[in-house]
LOTIPA-943688 format. One record per residue (C-alpha): x, y, z; chain. Coordinates in nm, 3 decimals. Layout:
BEGIN
+---------+---------+---------+--------+
|       x |       y |       z | cadena |
+---------+---------+---------+--------+
|       X |       Y |       Z |      A |
...
+---------+---------+---------+--------+
END
This chain:
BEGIN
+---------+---------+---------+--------+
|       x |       y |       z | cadena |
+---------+---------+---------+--------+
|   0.000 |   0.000 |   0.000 |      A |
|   0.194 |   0.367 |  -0.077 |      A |
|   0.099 |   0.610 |   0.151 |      A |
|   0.131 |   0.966 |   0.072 |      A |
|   0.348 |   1.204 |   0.262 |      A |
|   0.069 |   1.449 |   0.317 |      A |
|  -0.284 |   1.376 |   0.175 |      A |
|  -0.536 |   1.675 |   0.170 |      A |
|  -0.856 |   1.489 |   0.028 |      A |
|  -0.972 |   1.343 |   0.359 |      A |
|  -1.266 |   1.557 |   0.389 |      A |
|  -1.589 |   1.496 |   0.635 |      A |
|  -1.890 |   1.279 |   0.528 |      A |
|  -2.089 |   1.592 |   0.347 |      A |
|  -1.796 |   1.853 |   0.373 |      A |
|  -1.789 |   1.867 |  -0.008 |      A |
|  -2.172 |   1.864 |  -0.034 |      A |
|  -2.212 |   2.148 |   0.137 |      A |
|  -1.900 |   2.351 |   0.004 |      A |
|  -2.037 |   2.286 |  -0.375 |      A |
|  -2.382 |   2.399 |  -0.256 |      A |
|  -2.183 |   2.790 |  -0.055 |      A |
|  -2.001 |   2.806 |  -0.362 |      A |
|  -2.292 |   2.767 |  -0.606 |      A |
|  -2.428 |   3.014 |  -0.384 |      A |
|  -2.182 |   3.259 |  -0.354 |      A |
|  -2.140 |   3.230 |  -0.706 |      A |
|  -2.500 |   3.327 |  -0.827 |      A |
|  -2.476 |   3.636 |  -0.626 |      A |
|  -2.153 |   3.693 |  -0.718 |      A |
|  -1.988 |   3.719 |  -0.344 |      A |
|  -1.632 |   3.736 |  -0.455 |      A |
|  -1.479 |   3.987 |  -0.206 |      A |
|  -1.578 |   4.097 |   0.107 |      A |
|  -1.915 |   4.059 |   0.245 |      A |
|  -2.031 |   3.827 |   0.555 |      A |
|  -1.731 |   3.537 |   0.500 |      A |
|  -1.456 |   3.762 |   0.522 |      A |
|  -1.630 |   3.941 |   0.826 |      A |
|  -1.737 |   3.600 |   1.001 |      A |
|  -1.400 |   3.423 |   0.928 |      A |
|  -1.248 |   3.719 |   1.099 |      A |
|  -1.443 |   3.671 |   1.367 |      A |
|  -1.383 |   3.301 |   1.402 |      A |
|  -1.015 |   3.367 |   1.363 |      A |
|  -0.946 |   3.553 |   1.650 |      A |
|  -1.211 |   3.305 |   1.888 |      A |
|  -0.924 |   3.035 |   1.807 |      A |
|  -0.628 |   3.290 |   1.823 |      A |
|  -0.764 |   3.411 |   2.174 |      A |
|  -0.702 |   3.780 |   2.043 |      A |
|  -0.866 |   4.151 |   1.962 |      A |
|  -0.815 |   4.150 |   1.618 |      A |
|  -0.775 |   3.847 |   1.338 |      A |
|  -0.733 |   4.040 |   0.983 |      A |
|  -0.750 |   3.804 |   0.674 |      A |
|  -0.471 |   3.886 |   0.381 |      A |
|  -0.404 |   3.701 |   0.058 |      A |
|  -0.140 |   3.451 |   0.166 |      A |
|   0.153 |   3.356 |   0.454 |      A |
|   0.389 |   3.590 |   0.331 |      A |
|   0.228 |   3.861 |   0.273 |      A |
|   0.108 |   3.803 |   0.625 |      A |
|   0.460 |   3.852 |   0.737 |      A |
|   0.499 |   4.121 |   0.538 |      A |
|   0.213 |   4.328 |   0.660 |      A |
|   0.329 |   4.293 |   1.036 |      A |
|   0.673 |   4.379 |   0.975 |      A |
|   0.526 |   4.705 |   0.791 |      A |
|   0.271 |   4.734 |   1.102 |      A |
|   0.563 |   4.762 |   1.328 |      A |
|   0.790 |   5.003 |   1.163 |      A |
|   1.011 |   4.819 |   0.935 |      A |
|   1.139 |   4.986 |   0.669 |      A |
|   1.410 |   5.023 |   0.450 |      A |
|   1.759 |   4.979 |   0.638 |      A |
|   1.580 |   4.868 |   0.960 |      A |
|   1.789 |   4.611 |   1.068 |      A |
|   1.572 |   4.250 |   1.157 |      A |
|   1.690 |   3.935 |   1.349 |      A |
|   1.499 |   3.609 |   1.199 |      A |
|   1.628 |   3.218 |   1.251 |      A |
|   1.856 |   3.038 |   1.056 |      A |
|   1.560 |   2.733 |   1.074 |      A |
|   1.306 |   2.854 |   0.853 |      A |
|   1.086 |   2.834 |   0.559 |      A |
|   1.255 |   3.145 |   0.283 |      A |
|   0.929 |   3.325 |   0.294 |      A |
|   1.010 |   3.482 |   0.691 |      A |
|   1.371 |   3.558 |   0.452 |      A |
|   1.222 |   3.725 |   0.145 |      A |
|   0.952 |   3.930 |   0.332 |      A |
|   1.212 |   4.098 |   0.527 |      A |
|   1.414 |   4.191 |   0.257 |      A |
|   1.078 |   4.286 |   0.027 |      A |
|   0.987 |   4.520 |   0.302 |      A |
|   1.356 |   4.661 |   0.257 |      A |
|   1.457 |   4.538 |   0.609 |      A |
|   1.842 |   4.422 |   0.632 |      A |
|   1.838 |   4.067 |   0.762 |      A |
|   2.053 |   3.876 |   1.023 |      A |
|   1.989 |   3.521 |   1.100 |      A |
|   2.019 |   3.304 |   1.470 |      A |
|   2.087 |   2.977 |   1.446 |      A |
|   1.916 |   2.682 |   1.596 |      A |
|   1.869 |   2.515 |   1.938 |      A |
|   1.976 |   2.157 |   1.924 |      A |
|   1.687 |   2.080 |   2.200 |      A |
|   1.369 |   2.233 |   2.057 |      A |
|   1.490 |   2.272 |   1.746 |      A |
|   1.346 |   2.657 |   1.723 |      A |
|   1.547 |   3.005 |   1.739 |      A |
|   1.813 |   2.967 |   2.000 |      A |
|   1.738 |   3.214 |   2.275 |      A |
|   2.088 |   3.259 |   2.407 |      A |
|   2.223 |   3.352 |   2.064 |      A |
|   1.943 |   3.573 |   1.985 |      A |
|   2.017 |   3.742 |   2.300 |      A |
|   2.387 |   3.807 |   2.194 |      A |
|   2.236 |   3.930 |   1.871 |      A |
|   2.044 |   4.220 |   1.999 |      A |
|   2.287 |   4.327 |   2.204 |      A |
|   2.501 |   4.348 |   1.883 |      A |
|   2.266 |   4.463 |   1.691 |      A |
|   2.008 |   4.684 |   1.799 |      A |
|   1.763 |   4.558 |   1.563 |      A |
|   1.426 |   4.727 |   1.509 |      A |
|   1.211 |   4.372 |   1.456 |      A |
|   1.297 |   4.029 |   1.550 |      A |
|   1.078 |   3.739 |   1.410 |      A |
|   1.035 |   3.436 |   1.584 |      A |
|   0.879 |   3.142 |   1.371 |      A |
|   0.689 |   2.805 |   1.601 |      A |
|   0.828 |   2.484 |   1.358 |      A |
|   0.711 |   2.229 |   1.341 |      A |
|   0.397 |   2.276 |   1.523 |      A |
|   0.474 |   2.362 |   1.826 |      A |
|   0.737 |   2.714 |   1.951 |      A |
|   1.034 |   2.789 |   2.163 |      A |
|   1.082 |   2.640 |   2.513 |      A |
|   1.163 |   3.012 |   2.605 |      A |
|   0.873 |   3.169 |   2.440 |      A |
|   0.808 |   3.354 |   2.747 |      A |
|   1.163 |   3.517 |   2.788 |      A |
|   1.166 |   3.578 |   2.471 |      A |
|   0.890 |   3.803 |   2.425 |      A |
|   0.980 |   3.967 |   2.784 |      A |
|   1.345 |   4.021 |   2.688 |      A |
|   1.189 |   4.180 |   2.337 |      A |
|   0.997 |   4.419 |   2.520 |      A |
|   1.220 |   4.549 |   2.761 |      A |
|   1.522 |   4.601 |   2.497 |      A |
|   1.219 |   4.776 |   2.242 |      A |
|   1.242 |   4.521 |   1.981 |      A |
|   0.913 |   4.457 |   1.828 |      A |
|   0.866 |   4.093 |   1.818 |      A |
|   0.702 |   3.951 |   1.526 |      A |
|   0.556 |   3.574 |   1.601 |      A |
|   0.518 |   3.379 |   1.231 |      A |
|   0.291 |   3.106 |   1.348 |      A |
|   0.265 |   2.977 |   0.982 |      A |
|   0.258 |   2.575 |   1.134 |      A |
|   0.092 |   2.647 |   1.499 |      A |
|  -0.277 |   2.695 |   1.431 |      A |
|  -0.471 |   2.511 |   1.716 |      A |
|  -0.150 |   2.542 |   1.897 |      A |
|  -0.161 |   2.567 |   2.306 |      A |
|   0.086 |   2.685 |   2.550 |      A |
|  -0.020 |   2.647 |   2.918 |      A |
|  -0.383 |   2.591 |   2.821 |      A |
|  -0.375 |   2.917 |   2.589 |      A |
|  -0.351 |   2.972 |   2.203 |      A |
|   0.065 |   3.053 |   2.131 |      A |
|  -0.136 |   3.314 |   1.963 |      A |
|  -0.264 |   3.517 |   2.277 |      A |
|  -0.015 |   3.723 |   2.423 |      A |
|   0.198 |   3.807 |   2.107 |      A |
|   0.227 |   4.116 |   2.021 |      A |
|   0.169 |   4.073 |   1.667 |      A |
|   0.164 |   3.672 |   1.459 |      A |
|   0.108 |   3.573 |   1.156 |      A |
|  -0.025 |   3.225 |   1.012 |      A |
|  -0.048 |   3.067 |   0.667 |      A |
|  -0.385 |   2.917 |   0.499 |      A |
|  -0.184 |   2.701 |   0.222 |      A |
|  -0.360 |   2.409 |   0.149 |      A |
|  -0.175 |   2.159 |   0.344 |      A |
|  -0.126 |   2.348 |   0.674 |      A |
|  -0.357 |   2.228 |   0.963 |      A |
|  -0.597 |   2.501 |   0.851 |      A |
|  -0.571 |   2.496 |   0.506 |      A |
|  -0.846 |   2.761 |   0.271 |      A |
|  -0.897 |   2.632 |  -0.080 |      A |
|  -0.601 |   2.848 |  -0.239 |      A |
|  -0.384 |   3.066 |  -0.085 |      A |
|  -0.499 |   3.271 |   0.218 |      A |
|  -0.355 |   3.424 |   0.597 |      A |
|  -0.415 |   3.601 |   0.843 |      A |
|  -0.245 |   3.810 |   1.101 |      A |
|  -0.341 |   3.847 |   1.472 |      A |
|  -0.320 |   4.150 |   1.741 |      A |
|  -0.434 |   4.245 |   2.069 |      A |
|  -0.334 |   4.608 |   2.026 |      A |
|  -0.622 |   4.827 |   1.828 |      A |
|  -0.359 |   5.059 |   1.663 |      A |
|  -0.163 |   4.762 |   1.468 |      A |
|  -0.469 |   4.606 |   1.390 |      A |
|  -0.560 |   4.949 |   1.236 |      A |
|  -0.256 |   4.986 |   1.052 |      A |
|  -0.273 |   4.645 |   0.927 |      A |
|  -0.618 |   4.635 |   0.764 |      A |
|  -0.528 |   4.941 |   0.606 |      A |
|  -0.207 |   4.788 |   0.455 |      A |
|  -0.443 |   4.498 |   0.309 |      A |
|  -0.632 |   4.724 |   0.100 |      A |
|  -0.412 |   4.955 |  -0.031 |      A |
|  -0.390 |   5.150 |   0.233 |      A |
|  -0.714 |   5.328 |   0.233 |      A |
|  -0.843 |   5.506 |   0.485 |      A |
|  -1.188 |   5.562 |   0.266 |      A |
|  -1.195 |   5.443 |  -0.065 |      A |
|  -1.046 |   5.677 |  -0.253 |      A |
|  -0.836 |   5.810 |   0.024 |      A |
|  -0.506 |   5.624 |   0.103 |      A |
|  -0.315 |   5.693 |   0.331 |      A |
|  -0.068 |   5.465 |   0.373 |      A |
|   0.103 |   5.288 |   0.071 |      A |
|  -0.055 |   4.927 |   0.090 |      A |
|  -0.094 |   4.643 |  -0.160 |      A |
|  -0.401 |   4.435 |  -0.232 |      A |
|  -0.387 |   4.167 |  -0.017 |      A |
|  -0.711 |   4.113 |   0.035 |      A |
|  -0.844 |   3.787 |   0.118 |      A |
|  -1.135 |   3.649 |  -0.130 |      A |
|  -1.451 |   3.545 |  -0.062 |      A |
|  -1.458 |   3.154 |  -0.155 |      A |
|  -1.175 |   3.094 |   0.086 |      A |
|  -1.295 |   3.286 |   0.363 |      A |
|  -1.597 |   3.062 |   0.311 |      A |
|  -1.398 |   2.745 |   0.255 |      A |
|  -1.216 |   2.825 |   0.589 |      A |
|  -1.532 |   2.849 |   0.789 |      A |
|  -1.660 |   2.520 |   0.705 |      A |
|  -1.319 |   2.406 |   0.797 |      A |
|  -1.348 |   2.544 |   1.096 |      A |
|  -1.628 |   2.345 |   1.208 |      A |
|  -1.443 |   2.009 |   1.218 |      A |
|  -1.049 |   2.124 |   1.330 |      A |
|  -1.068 |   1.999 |   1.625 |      A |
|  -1.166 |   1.660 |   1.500 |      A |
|  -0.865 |   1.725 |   1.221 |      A |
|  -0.633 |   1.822 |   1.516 |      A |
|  -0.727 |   1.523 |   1.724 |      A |
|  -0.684 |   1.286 |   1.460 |      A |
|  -0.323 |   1.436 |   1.358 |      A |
|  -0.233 |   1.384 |   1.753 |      A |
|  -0.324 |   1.054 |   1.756 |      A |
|  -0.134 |   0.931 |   1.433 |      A |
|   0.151 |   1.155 |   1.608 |      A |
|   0.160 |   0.987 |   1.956 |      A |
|   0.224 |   0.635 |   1.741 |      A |
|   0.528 |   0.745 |   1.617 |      A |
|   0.621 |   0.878 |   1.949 |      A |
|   0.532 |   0.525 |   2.070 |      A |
|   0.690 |   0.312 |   1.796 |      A |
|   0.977 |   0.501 |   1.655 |      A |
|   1.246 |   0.516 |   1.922 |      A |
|   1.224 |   0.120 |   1.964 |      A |
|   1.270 |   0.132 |   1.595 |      A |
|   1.594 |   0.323 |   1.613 |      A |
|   1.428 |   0.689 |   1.514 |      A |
|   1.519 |   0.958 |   1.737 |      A |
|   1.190 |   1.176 |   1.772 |      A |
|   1.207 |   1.522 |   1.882 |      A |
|   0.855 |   1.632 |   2.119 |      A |
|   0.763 |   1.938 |   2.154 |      A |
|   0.921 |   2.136 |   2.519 |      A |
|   0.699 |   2.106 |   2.850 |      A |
|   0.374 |   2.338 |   2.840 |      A |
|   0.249 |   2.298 |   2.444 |      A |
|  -0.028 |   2.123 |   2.319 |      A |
|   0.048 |   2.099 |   2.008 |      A |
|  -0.139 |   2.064 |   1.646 |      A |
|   0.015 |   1.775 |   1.531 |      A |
|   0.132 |   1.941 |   1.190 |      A |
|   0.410 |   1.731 |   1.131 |      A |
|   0.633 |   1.444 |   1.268 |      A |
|   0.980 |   1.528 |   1.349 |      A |
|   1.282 |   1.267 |   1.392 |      A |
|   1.651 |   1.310 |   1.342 |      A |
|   1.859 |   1.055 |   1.198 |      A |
|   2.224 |   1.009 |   1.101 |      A |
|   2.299 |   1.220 |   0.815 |      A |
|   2.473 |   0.920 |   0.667 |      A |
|   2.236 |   0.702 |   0.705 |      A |
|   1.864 |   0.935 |   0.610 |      A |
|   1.915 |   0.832 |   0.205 |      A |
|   1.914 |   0.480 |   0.295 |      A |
|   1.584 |   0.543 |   0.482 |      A |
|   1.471 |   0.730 |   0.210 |      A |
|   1.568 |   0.475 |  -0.060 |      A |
|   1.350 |   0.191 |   0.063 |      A |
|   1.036 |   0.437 |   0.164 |      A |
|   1.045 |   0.500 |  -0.154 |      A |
|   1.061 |   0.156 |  -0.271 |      A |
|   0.788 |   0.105 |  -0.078 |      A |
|   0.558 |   0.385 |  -0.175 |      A |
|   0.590 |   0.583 |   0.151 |      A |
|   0.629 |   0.958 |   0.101 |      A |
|   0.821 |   1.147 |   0.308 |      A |
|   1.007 |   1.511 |   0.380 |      A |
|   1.300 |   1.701 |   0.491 |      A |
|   1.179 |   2.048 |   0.700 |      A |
|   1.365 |   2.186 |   0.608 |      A |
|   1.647 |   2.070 |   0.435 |      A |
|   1.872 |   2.388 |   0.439 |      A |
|   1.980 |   2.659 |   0.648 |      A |
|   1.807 |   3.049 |   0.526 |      A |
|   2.183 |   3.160 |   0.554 |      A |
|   2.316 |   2.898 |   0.289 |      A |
|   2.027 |   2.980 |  -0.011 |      A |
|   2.195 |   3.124 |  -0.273 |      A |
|   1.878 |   3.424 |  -0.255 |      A |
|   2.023 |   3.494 |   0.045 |      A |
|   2.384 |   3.629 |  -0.046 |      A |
|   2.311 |   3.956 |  -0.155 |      A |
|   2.100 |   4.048 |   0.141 |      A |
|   2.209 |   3.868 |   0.452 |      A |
|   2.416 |   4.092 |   0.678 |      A |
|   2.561 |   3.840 |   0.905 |      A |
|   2.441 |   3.480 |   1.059 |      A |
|   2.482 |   3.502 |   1.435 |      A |
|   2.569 |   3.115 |   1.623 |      A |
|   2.905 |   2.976 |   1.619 |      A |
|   2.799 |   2.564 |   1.580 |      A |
|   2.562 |   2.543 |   1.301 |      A |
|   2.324 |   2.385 |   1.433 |      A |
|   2.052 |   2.500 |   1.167 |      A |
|   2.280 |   2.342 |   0.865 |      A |
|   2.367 |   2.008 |   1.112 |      A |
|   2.017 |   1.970 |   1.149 |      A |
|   1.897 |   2.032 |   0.832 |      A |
|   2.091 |   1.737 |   0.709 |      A |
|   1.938 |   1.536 |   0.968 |      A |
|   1.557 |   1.603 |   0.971 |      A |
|   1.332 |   1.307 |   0.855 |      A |
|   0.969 |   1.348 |   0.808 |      A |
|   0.702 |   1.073 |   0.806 |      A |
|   0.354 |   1.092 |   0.655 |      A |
|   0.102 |   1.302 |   0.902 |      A |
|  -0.239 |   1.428 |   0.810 |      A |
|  -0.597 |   1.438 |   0.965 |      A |
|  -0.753 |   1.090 |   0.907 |      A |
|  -0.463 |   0.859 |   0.872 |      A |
|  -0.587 |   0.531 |   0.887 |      A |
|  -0.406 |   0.275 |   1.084 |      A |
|  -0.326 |   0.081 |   0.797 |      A |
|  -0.128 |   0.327 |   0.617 |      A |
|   0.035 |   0.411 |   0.981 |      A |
|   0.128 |  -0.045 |   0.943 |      A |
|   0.250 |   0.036 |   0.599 |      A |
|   0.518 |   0.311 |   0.720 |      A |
|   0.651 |   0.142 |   1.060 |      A |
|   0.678 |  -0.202 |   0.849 |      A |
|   0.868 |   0.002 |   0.590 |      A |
|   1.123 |   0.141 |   0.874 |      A |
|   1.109 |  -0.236 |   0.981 |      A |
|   1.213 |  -0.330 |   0.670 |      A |
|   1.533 |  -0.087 |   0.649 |      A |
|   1.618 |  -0.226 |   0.940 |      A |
|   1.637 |  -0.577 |   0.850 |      A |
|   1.884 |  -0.483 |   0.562 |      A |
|   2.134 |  -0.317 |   0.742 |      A |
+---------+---------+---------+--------+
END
C-alpha cells in the first residue's frame, strides 16, 4: 500500500456537499470579495487565536509582510529572523527593505536559540525580530523571549505559519503576542482552498494599521493613506475556511493521535523523535525525527521503494540559499546547528484521518530498512 506524505482529500462525510452547494451560492450572487465570509471568518479567527483583532490577507507571506510594515520596518531597519526557517520569513524581510541577520538553531527544541538571539540584539540593535513556532509547536523560552523583546524595544514579530490550534499552558501561542502571523496554504492544519492568511493582534492601533495595509492602504476608498498592496483575502476561501473550521478539532485530534504512534513506535525502531518542550499542546502538523545524516538516504531509498512519502523540514539553512547572499548581513551562532540539522531532519507521513493501515505500511517500511542493514 503507498501512503502519501501528506494527503489533503480526507474531507468529512458531506464537507464537499455542502462547500459545492456555498459556492454555487456565492457564485449566483456573485460574493467574490468581502461581504459576511470575510467578516465572520475574521471573527472566528481571532475566537481560536484568543485575540482583539484576526485580519485576513491574501497569503503567509504577505502576512509577514504586513506585520513587519505594522511595526515600523522599513528600509535599512535592521531584523533578526532564525537560521531554521521556511525562505518566505527571509524574502519578506528583505521585500519590506529590512536588512536581515539570521540566529541559528537550538539543538533541543529545534526553534530560534534564545541565548544567541540574545547576543544578537545586544550586537545589533535591531528594530524587529521574528520568531517562527516549527514544526507545530514554539520555543521552550517563548516567554523570555517576548519579555526580553519588550524590555530592549524590539518589536517581536511571532510567524505562526505551522501552529494553528497550537496551546501553550492551556492558551492559544497566539494570545499574548504582540503581533503573529499564520499561513492558509492548502496543506497546513488550517488549510483555505487556495492561498490565504491572516495576522493576529491584541493592540487596536496595529490592527488598524494592518487592515489598512491589506487594502491599499485606504483610509476611505479613494483616500489612502498609507502605501498598501491588495492583499485582500477572497470570498470563496474565507468561506472554505469556515466550514473548515467546524471540524479542526476533529482534524487536530486525529493528527495527535497518528503523532503519539510514532512517538510510541519510533524510538524502539531506532528513530530519534524530537517532542515538543513542557507546556504545548500541540497541532500535530508534522512528525519530526533526526537521523544520522549518513544514514537518512538509505531510509529514504526503501520508503520509496515502498511507496511511503516522506520530507525534509527543512532541508537547508536560510543563511546557505543562494537568494540569500546579496541580502544577509551576518548569521549570528558559532555551531551550526541549523545546517547540522537540516541534514538530519526526517519526516514521516502526518495528516488528519490517517488510517491505521497506512500508519502499518510506514513502521513495516522502517522495519524493513532495518532488517537490511
Amino acid at each position: 500500500m503507498a501512503v502519501p506524505f501528506i494527503d489533503i482529500k480526507r474531507f468529512e462525510p458531506g464537507f464537499l456537499d455542502t462547500w459545492n452547494e456555498k459556492v454555487k451560492s456565492m457564485s449566483e450572487n456573485a460574493q467574490f470579495i468581502g461581504g459576511n465570509e470575510v467578516t465572520d471568518l475574521e471573527t472566528n479567527l481571532a475566537t481560536w487565536a484568543e485575540t482583539k483583532y484576526a485580519i485576513g490577507c491574501a497569503n503567509g507571506t504577505d502576512a509577514l509582510q504586513l506585520a513587519l510594515r505594522a511595526v515600523g520596518v522599513g528600509r535599512g531597519d535592521k531584523v533578526l529572523l532564525p537560521d531554521s526557517t521556511f525562505w518566505a520569513t527571509f524574502e519578506a524581510v528583505v521585500n519590506v527593505g529590512g536588512d536581515p541577520y539570521t540566529v541559528d538553531t537550538n539543538p533541543v527544541d529545534l526553534q530560534m536559540d534564545f541565548q544567541v538571539f540574545q547576543e544578537a540584539v545586544e550586537k545589533v540593535k535591531p528594530k524587529a525580530a521574528l520568531v517562527v513556532h516549527l514544526y507545530g509547536w514554539g520555543t521552550s523560552k517563548i516567554e523570555e523571549l517576548r519579555k526580553f523583546c519588550k524590555e530592549k524595544n524590539v518589536a517581536l514579530i511571532e510567524d505562526g505559519a505551522q501552529c494553528f490550534g497550537v496551546k501553550h499552558n492551556g492558551n492559544s501561542l497566539y494570545k499574548d503576542a504582540l503581533i503573529s502571523t499564520t499561513s492558509f496554504y492548502p496543506a497546513k492544519v488550517l488549510g483555505a482552498a487556495g492561498d490565504g492568511g491572516a495576522v493576529f493582534t491584541n493592540d487596536e492601533e496595529l490592527s488598524i494599521v494592518t487592515r489598512r495595509l491589506v487594502n491599499h492602504g485606504r483610509t476611505s476608498h479613494y483616500e489612502h493613506g498609507l502605501v498598501g498592496w491588495n492583499s485582500r483575502l477572497d470570498s470563496l476561501q474565507a468561506a472554505f475556511l469556515n466550514l473548515s473550521l467546524k471540524h479542526l478539532q476533529k482534524r487536530i485530534e486525529s493528527r495527535k493521535a497518528s503523532q503519539n504512534i510514532y512517538y510510541k513506535e519510533l524510538p524502539g525502531l531506532g528513530i530519534g523523535v524530537i517532542q515538543p518542550p513542557k507546556g504545548y499542546d500541540e497541532n500535530g502538523y508534522c512528525n519530526v525525527t533526526l537521523v544520522d545524516p549518513e544514514i537518512r538516504p538509505k531510509i529514504e531509498a526503501v520508503l520509496k521503494e515502498k511507496g511511503i512519502g516522506f520530507g525534509n523540514i527543512y532541508p537547508g539553512a536560510m543563511s546557505d540559499q543562494p537568494g540569500a547572499k546579496p541580502y544577509l548581513i551576518e548569521r549570528f551562532g558559532k555551531d551550526g546547528n541549523a545546517r547540522r540539522i537540516s541534514k538530519s531532519v526526517l519526516n514521516f507521513p502526518l495528516f488528519a484521518y490517517m488510517t491505521s493501515s497506512e500508519m502499518d505500511e510506514v513502521l513495516s517500511a522502517i522495519r524493513a530498512y532495518n532488517a537490511s542493514k
